[in-house]
C-alpha positions as CSV (number, residue, x, y, z in Angstrom):
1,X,-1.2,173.2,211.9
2,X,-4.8,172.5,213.3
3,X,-8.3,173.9,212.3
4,X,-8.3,175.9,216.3
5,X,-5.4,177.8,214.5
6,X,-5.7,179.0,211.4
7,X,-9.3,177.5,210.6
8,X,-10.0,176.1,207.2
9,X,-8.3,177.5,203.7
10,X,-10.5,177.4,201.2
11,X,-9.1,178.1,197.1
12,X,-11.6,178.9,195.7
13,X,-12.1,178.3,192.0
14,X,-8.6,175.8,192.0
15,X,-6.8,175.8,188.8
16,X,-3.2,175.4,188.3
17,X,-2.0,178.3,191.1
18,X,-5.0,177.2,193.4
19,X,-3.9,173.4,193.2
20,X,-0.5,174.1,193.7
21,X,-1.3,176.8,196.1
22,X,-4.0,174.5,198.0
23,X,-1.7,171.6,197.6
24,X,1.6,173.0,199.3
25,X,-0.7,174.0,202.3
26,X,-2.5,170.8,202.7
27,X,1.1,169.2,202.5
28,X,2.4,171.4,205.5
29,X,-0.8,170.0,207.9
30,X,-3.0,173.2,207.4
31,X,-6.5,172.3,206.4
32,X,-7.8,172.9,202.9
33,X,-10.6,172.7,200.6
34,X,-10.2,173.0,197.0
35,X,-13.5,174.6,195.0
36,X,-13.0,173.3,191.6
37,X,-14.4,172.1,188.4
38,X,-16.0,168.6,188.3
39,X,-13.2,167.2,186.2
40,X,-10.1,168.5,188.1
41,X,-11.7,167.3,191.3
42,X,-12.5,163.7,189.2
43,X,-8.5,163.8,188.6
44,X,-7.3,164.5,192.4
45,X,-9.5,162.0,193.3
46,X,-8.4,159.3,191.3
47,X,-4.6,160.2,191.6
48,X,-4.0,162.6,194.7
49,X,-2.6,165.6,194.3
50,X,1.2,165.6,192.5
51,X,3.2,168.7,192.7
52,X,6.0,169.1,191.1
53,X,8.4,172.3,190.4
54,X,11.6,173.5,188.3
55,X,13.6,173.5,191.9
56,X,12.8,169.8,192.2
57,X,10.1,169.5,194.5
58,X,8.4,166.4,193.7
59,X,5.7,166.1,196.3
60,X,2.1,163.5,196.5
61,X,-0.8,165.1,198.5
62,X,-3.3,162.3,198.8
63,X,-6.7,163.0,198.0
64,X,-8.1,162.3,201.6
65,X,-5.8,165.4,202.5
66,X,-8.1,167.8,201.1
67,X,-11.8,168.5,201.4
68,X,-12.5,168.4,197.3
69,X,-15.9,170.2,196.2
70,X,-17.7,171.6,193.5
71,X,-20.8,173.2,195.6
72,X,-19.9,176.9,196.5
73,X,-21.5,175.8,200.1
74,X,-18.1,174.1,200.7
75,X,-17.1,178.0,201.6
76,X,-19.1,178.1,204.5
77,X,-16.6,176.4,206.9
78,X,-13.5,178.9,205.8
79,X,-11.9,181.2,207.5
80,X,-9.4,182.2,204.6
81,X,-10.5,182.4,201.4
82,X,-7.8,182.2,198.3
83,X,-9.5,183.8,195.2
84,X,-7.2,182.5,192.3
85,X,-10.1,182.6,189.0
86,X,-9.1,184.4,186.0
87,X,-10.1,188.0,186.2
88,X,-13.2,188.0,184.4
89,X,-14.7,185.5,186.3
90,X,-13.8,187.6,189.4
91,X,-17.5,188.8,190.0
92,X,-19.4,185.6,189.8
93,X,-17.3,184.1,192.3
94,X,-17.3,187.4,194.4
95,X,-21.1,186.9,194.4
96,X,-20.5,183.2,195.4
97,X,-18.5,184.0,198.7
98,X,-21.0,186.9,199.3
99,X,-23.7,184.3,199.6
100,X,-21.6,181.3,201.1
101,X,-18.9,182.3,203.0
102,X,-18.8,183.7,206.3
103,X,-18.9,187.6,207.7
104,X,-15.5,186.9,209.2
105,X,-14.0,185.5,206.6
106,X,-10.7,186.7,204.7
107,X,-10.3,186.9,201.2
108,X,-7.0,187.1,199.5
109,X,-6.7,187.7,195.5
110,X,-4.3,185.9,194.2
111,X,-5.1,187.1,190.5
112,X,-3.3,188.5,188.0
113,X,-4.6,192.2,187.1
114,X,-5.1,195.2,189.0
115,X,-8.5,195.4,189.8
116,X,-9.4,192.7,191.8
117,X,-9.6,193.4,194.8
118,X,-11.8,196.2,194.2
119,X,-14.3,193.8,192.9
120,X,-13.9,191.3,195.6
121,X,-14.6,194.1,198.4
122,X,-17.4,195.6,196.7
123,X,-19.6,192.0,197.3
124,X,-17.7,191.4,200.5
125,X,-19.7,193.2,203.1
126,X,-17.4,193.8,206.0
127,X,-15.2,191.1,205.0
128,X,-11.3,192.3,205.4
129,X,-10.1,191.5,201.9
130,X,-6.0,192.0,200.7
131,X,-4.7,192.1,197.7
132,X,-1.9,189.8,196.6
133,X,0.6,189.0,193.3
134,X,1.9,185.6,193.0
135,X,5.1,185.8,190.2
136,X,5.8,182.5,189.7
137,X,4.1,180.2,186.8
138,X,2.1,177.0,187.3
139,X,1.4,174.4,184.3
140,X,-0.6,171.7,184.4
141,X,1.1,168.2,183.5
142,X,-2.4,166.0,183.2
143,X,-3.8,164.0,185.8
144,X,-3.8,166.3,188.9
145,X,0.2,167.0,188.4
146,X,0.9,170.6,188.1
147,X,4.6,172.1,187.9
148,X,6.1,175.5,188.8
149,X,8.1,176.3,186.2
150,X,9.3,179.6,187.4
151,X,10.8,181.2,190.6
152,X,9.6,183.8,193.2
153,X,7.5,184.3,196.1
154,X,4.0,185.6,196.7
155,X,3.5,188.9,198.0
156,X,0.3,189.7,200.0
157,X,-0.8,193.3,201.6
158,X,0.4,194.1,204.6
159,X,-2.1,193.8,207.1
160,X,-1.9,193.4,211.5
161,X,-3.0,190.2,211.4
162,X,0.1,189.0,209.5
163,X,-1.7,186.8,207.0
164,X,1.7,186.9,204.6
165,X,3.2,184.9,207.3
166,X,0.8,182.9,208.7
167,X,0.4,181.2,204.9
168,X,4.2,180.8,204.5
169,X,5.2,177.6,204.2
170,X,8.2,175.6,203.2
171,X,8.9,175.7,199.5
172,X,6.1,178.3,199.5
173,X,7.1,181.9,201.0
174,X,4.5,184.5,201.4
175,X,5.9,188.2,201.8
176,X,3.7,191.3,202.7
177,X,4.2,194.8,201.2
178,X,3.0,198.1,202.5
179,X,3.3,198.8,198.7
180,X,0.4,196.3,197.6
181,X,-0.8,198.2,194.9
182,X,2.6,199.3,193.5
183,X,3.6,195.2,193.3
184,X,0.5,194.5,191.1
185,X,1.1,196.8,188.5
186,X,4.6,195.4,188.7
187,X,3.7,192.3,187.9
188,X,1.3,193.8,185.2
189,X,4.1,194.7,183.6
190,X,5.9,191.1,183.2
191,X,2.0,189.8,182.6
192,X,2.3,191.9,179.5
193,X,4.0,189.3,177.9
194,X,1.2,186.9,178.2
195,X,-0.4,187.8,175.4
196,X,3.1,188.3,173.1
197,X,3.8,184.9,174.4
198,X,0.3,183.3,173.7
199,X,0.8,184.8,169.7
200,X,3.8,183.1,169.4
201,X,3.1,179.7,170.6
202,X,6.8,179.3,171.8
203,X,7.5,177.9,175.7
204,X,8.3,181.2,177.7
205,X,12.0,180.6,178.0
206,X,12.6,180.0,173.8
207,X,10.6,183.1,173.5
208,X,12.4,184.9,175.9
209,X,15.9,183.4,174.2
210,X,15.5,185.1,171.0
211,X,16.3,189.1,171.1
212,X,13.5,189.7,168.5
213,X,10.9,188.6,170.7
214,X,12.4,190.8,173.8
215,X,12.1,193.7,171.8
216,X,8.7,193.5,170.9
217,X,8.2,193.4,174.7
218,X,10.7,195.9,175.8
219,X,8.4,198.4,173.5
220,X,5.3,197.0,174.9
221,X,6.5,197.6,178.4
222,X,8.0,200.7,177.5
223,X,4.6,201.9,176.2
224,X,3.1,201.0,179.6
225,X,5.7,202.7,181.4
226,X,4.6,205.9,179.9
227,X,1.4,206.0,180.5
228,X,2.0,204.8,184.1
229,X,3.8,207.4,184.4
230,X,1.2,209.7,183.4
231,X,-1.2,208.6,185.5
232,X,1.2,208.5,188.7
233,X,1.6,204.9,188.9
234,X,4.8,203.6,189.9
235,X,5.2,200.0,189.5
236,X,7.5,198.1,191.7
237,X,9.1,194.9,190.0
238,X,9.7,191.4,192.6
239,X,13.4,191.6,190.9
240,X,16.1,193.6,192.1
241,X,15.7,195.5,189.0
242,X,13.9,198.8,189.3
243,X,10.9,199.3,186.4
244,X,12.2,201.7,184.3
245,X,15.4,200.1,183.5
246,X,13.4,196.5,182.1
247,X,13.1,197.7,178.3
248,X,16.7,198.3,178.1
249,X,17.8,195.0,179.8
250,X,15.3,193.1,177.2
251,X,17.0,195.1,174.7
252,X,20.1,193.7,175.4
253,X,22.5,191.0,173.1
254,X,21.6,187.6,174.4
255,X,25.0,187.0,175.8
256,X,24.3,189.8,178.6
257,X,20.5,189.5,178.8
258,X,21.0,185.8,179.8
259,X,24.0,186.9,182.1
260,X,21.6,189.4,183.9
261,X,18.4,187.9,183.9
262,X,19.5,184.2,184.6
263,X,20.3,185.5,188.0
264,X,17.3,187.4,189.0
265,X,14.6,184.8,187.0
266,X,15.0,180.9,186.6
267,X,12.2,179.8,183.8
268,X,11.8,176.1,183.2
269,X,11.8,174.6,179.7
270,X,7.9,174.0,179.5
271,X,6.4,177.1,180.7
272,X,4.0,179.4,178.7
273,X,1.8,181.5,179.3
274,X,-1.8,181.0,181.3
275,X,-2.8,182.7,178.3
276,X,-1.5,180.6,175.8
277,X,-2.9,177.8,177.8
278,X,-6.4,179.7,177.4
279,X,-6.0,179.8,173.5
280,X,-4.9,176.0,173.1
281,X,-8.6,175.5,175.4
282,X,-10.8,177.3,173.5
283,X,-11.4,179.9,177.0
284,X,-11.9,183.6,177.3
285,X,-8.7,185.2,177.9
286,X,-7.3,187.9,180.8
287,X,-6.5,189.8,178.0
288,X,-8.9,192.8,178.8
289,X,-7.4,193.0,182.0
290,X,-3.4,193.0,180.9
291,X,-3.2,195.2,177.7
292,X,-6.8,196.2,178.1
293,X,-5.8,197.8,181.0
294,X,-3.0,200.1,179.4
295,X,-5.3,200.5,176.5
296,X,-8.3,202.1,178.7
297,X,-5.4,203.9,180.6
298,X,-4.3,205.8,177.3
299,X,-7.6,206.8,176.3
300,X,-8.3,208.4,180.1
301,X,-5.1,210.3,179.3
302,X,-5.1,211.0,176.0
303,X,-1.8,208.4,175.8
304,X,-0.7,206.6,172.6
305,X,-0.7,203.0,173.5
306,X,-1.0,202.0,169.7
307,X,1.3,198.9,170.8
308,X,-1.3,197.3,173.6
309,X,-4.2,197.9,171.4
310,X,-3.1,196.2,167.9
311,X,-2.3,193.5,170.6
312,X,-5.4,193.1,172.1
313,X,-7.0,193.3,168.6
314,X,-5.0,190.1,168.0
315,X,-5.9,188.3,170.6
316,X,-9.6,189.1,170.5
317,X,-9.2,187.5,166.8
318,X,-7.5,184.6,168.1
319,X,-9.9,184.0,171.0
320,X,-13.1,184.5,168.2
321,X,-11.5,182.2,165.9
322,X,-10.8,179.3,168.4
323,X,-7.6,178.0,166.6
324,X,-4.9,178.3,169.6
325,X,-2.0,180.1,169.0
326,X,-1.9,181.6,165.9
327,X,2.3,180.9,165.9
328,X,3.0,184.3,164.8
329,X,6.4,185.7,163.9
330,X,7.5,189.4,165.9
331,X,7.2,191.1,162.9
332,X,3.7,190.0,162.2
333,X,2.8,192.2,164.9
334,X,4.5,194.8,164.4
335,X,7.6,196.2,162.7
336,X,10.4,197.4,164.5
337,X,13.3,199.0,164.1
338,X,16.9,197.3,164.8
339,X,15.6,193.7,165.7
């Protein structure tokens, strides 16, 4: 793939996702420039780029591969932007590719949350902008390795120019959905977990392995349900499994939960959470984006989300007191009827 093309990728603000995002491009012969911080850039530098995944993909991108850069002038040669920052840093570097990038540019979110995309299109001019929901989980191992621990592909709006398939590579698939929207809040709903996940301090699959934990969630996501509902949302999962029925698959003996969701989810042994990763590194979680979103939902319509707000109260503590996980128990949280 050459610059005439596609012109140059940029990832802008290249964590985890970015890298591994970035990285998988770069490895197929399209162009990229990673924006990151100083010391990630340090570390690609010094050891190339190693990607790794729970499929066994074991892959080196050298660092002369990639155009590496902390200077948000870097975005001035892109022709495809890939926003992947945490949410709340959405609007700094919204202002950043309003300032650097160029009028034909397009930006894709590849962000966790639901609202984005609205902030990315309110700095970008006339600058065509899609939404997007990447599923799967990227940890980082040290020294420019990161690993996707769990499965799926990234889904993109639908748009004429086909951007979905333009950016689909192998051992990276890129869908498109006429249902962009819909997807995100989807995914809202597994993100949901982040934060019951982050409490705990357990690697996603243990968590996930014990039935007390999955009922916790299966409430949490219940509660979101119903004030989706309300509001006319109607989330659509990247599982076979329609929305509504997820509380009462989580609810579900372990002997059937693992028969069921083995085959629609594959989780590697060291995933967490982003947002327990946030916690362990002292950083300002998405939190107000995940359950702060149901939260400020339920006030609009007079919902009781008691659930998402004695969990964003926990993990505002936890952020304030700087500790990491706090390793809580279920029912430290809350109490709950036929664990």
């Amino acid at each position: 793939m050459t610059d005439q093309q596609t012109g140059r990728i940029a990832v802008a603000g290249a964590g985890n996702i970015g890298c591994f995002v970035g990285g998988m491009l770069a490895s197929a012969g399209y162009p990229v420039t990673l924006l990151a911080r100083r010391g990630m850039i340090d570390d690609i530098r010094a050891n190339g780029l190693h990607l790794t995944s729970y499929e066994g993909l074991d892959r080196h991108v050298p660092a002369d591969a990639l155009i590496l850069a902390d200077d948000p002038a870097s975005l001035a040669q892109a022709a495809i932007i890939l926003v992947t920052v945490k949410s709340p840093d959405t609007a700094v570097m919204a202002t950043l590719i309003a300032n650097h990038a160029p009028a034909n540019a397009v930006i894709v979110s590849l962000q966790n949350g639901v609202g984005n995309t609205e902030v990315l299109r309110a700095y970008g001019g006339d600058r065509r902008v899609l939404a997007g929901m990447v599923p799967f989980n990227v940890v980082s191992a040290g020294a420019a390795h990161v690993h996707r621990a769990t499965s799926g592909d990234i889904v993109l709006e639908q748009d004429e120019a086909g951007i979905a398939a333009q950016l689909s590579v192998p051992g990276l698939a890129m869908a498109s959905s006429g249902r962009i929207a819909d997807v995100q809040w989807g995914k809202l709903l597994f993100n949901l977990n982040n934060a019951i996940n982050a409490l705990s301090g357990l690697p996603l699959r243990e968590q996930l392995a014990q039935r007390p934990w999955r009922v916790l969630l299966a409430h949490q996501i219940a509660e979101a349900l119903r004030v989706m509902k309300t509001a006319g949302i109607k989330p659509v999962l990247a599982t076979p499994l329609p929305a509504p029925w997820l509380p009462f698959v989580l609810r579900l003996p372990d002997p059937l939960f693992r028969a069921i969701a083995g085959s629609m989810l594959k989780i590697d042994p060291q995933a967490r959470s982003s947002m327990w990763n946030d916690l362990q590194r002292g950083r300002r979680t998405e939190i107000d984006d995940l359950q702060g979103v149901i939260v400020r939902l339920g006030k609009r319509y007079h919902q009781n989300v008691t659930l998402s707000e004695r969990l964003l109260d926990l993990m505002r503590t936890a952020e304030t007191e700087g500790r990491g996980s706090p390793r809580m128990k279920p029912d430290q949280i809350v109490r709950i009827d036929g664990w």
